[in-house]
N, C-alpha and C positions, 0 to 999 in steps of 0.2 A: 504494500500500500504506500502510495506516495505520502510524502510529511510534508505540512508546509514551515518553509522555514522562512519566520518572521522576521522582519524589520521591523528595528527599533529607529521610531521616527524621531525626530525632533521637533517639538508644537511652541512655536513664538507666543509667549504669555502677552504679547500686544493683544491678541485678539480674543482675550478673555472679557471684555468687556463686550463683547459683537457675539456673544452666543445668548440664546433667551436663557440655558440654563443659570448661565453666569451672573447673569444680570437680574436672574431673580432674586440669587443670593444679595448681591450687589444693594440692589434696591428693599430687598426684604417683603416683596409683593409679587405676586402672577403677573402673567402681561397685562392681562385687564384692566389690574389696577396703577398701570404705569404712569399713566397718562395724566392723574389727582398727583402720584405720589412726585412727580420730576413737577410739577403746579405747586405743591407743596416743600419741594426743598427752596425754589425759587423764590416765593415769598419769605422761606426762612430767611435767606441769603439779603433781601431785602431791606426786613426791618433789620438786623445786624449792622447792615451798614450803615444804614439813617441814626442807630443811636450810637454808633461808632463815630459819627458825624455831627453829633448833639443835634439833631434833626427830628423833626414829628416827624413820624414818617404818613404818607400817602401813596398807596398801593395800588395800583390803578391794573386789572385785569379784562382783559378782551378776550372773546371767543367768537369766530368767526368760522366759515365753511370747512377750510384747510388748515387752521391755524389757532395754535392761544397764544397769547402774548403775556409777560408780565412786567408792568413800569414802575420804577420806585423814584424818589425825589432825593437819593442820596449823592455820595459823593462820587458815585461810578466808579465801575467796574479796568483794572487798566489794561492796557494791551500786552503788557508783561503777563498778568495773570492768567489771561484767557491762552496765552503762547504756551505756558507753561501746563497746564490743563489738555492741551493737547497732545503732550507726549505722554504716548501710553506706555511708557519706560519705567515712570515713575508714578508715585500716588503725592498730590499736592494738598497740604493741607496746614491753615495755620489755627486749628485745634487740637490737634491730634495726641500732642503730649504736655493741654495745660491743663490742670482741673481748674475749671470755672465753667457756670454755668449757660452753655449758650445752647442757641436754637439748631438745628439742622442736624439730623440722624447718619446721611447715609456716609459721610465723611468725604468720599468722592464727587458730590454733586455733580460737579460739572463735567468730568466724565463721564458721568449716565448721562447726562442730559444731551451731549452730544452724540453717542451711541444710540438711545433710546429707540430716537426716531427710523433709525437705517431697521436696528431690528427689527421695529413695528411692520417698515414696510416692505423689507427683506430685499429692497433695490439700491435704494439711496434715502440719504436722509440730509434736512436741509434745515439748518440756524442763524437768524440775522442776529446781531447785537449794535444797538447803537449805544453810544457813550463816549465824553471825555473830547468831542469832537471828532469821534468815528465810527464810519460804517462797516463792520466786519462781517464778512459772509461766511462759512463754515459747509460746505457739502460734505459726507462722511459715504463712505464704497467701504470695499474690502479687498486685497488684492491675495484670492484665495492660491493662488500657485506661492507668493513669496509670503502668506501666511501671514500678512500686516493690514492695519489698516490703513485705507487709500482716501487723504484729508487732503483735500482741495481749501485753502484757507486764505483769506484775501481780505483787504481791507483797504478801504479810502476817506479823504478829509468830507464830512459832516457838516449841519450846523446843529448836530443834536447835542449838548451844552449840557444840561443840569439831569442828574441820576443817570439810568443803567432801561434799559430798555431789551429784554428777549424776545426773541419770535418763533415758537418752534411750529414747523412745520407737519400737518398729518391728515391724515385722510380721514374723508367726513365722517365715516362712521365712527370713527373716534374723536372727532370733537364734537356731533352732535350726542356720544356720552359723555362729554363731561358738559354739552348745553343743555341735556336734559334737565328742568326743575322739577325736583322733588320736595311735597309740601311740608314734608318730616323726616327725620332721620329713621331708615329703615332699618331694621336689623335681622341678619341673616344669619340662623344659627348652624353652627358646623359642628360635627365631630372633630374630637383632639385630643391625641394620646395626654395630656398633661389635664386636661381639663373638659368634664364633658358638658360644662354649660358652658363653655366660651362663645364670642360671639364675633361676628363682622361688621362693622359699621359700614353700611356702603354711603360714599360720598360723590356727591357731584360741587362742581366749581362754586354752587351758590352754599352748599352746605358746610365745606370744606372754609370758603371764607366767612359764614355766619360762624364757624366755631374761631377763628382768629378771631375774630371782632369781640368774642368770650374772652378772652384770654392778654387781648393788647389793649388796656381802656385809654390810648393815649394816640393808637392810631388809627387814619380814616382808610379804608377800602371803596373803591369803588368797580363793580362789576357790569360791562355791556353784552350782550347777547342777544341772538336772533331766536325768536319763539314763535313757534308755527303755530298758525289759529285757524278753526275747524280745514284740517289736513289740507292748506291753501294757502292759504295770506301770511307773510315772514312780518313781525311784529319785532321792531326792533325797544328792547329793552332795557334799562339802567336801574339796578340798583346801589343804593350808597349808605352804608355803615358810619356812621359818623363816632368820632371819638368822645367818651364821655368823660375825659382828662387828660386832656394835650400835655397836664407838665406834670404827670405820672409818672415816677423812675423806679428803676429796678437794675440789676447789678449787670453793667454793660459788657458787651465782649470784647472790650478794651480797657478795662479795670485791673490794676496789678493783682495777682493771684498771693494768696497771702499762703505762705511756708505751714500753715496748721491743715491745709486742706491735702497736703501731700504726703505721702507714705516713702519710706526709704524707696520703695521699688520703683513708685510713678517716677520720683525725682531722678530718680537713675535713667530713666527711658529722656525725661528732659535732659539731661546734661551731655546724654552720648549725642541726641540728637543737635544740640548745641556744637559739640566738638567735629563730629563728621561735617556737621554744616559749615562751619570755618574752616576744613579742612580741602571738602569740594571747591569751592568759592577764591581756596589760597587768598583769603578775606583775613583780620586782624583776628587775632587769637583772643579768646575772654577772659579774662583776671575773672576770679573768683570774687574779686569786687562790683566788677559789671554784673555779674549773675546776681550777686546778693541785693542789689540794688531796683532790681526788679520786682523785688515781690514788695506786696502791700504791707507797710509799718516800717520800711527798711529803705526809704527814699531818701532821707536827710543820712546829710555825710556822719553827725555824732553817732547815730544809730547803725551806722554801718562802720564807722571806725571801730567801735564799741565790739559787735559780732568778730573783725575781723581778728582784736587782739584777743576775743575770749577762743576763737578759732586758732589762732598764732601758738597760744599755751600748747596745743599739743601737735599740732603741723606747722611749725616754725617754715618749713622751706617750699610749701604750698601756695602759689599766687597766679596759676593759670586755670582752668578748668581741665584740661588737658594733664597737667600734674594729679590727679586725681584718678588717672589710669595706673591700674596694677600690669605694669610690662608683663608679670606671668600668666597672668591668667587672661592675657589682653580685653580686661573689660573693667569696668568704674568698680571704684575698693567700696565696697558697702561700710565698711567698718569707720571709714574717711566721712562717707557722706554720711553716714549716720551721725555722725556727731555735728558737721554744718548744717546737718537741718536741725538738731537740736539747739544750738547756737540761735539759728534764726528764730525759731519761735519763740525763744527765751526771749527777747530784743525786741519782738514784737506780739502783737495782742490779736488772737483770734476774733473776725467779725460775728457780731450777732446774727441768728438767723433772719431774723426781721429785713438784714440789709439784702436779702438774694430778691427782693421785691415780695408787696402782696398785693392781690389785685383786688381782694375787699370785697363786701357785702354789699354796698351800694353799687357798683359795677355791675355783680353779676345778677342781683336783683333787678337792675334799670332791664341788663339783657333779658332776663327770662320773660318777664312783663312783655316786654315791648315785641322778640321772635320767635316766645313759645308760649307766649299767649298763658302765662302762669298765673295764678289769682295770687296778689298779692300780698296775702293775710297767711298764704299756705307758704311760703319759703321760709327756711330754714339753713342757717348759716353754722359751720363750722370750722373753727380754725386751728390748726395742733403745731406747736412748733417744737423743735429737739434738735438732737446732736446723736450720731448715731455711727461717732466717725468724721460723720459729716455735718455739716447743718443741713438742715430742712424745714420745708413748710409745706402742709396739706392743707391745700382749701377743700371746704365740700357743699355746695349749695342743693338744696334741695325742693322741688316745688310741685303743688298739682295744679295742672292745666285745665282749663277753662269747660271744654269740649269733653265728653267724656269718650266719644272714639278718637280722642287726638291721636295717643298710641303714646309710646315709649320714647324721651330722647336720652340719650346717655354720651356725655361727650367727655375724653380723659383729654388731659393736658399733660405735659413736662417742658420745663423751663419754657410755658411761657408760647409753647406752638404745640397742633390737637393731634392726637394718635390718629392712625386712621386705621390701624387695628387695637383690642382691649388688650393691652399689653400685659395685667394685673391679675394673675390667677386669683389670686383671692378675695378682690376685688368680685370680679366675677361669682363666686363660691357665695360670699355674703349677700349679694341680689339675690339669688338663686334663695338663699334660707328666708332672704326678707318678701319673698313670693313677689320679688317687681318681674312681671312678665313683660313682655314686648308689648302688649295690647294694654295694657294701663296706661293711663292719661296721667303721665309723670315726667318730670325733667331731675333728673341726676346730671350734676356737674361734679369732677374730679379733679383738681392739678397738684401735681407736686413739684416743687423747683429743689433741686441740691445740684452740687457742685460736680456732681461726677455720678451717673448711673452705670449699674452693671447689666449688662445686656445677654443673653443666651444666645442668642442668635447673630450671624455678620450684619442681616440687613435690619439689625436694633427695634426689633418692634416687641419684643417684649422681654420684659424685666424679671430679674432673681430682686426679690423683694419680700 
């Protein structure tokens, strides 16, 4: 009998983003739901920038035949970043090894979001971005013989000036599901080895930014869309979220990270990627002064003088970041860094939870009233706050609706942007004992903000909690 004798291929990890399996992981959703979820990092990315920017932000989203679009009023997006997003060589990311608490799950955004659409339509796929005074255009192929992706990438001078501006491209029937309006949040229950009342929020663009509008009471959304009436006439329509505290703050994703929110381990992941990063770049090397200097409580020179000499007591000959490496074991001496981040914290004071933001009873009250139709004698408001490691804040608001077939809404939040799966097994498990079924005329809101979630899964949709 003949044998085959196999080749052992070589597969170019560029194109791990350009398979649906990938990118399910990637994304943390089926294809279906691609479409919300790449709608959903975009707006993260958004408000990010605008309070990066000390900016209200306004969030202006269009859905149209072939195309969504999302526009923010921030400081734009730059042509470095979007270049660097492009190469699928690398993963770019400036979260990735800080704990604080910011918006945006899949860590790649914008590598999905430029992928996304090619997979959707399995020919090509197509993104405009305007910002900063430019037009950049982005086609995405794949070039299946040399195993890469084939990125036609091009840009020209603008007069588009103020925020960040996306355009992604897709075929109707996928944008006319995310133009579909739906009048309530549906829920679609599923089987799940971990949990058998877990559930599915399905979301569309109106529902998806009614739960931002929960969660951000400082910023305005605005959503247009074409709505067909009796199977004939396109009804072009706008609705607008208005903020109901423009100078509502909460802990920015540009706020120094204060050394109590970090574990020997995390800070180890910061420092290597600190030192490789200066190393790439042949960029200036970090004193161990420059590092210390970054985190919250440790910006004034006394305070950092202070750390450096109670540091100095036992690493006298320590003043790079890079000194800090164990030549044998070629990786950061735990036993070094263990002691400079107890140094740091000593020098400086852990923040209260109170400062990671809360969005308050009056917020989410005005919300429930006003897009779930809540009687407002029946909400109920709870606030818990702790330390658990970390600090944290749970809000829980709770309400019955007006209409007795309203149905069920249930909307989870973390830091501040809405799941758009129930990420909370036990969460879940407690509906379940408290008999809230899907057909009860109820509004449950959930969010939690801390500094650092642990996540089970790549594409972070639900929580070890």
């Amino acid at each position: 009998m003949n044998k085959l004798e196999r080749t052992t291929f070589e597969i170019n990890r560029e194109l791990e983003f350009f398979t649906e399996k990938e990118l399910e992981m990637q994304i943390g959703h089926s294809k279906d739901w691609w479409p919300v979820a790449l709608l959903k990092e975009l707006i993260d990315n958004s408000l990010d920038a605008c309070e990066v920017g000390n900016i209200s932000p306004e969030i202006i989203v269009r859905i149209d035949d072939n195309y969504f679009s999302v526009q923010d009023n921030g400081p734009g997006i730059s042509k470095e970043t979007i270049e660097k997003s492009l190469n699928y060589l690398k993963r770019v990311s400036d979260k990735a090894y800080y704990v604080s608490p910011t918006r945006g799950q899949v860590g790649n955004a914008l590598k999905c979001v430029w992928a996304a659409p090619f997979v959707l339509d399995g020919e090509n796929g197509k993104i405009e971005v305007w910002s900063r005074g430019l037009h950049h255009i982005v086609n995405i192929g794949i070039d299946r013989i040399a195993q890469k992706p084939s990125i036609d990438y091009q840009y020209e001078e603008d007069s588009f000036k103020n925020g960040t501006l996306f355009k992604i491209y897709l075929d109707n029937d996928t944008t006319n599901y995310l133009n579909s309006l739906i009048t309530q949040y549906k829920i679609e229950e599923f089987d799940d080895e971990q949990c058998e009342y877990c559930d599915v929020q399905i979301m569309t663009a109106k529902t998806l930014i009614e739960s931002y509008s929960v969660f951000n009471p400082h910023a305005a959304f605005k959503l247009y869309f074409n709505e067909e009436y009796d199977d004939e006439k396109i009804i072009h329509r706008e609705i607008i979220y208005r903020p109901t505290n423009p100078k509502w703050k909460k802990w920015r994703p540009d706020n120094p990270t204060p050394p109590h929110w970090y574990t020997v381990e995390t800070l180890r992941e910061l420092v290597a990627a600190y030192i490789n990063n200066d190393e790439k770049n042949n960029g200036h090397a970090k004193t161990v002064r420059e590092f210390v200097s970054e985190f919250k409580g440790i910006s004034g020179t006394a305070k950092q003088k202070r750390a450096l000499d109670m540091f100095g007591v036992f690493f006298p000959t320590i003043s790079y970041l890079h000194d800090l490496i164990n030549e044998e074991k070629n990786d950061i001496d735990l036993n070094i860094l263990k002691e400079l981040l107890a140094v740091m914290k000593t020098v400086s004071t852990g923040p209260k939870p109170s400062m990671l933001g809360v969005i308050g009873k009056e917020h989410l009250s005005q919300w429930m009233v006003k897009y779930a139709n809540v009687s407002e004698e029946s909400i109920k408001y709870v606030k818990t706050k702790g330390n658990d490691g970390l600090p944290f804040i749970i809000e829980v608001a709770f309400g019955v609706r007006e209409k007795d077939d309203a149905g069920r809404i249930n909307i989870v939040g973390l830091n501040f942007t809405p799941t758009l799966r129930q990420p909370i097994q036990m969460l879940q498990e407690v509906m379940g004992k408290m008999r809230f079924d899907k057909d009860d005329p109820i509004t449950l809101i959930v969010h939690i903000t801390k500094p650092r979630f642990e996540y089970v899964d790549r594409g972070k949709t639900r929580l070890n909690i």
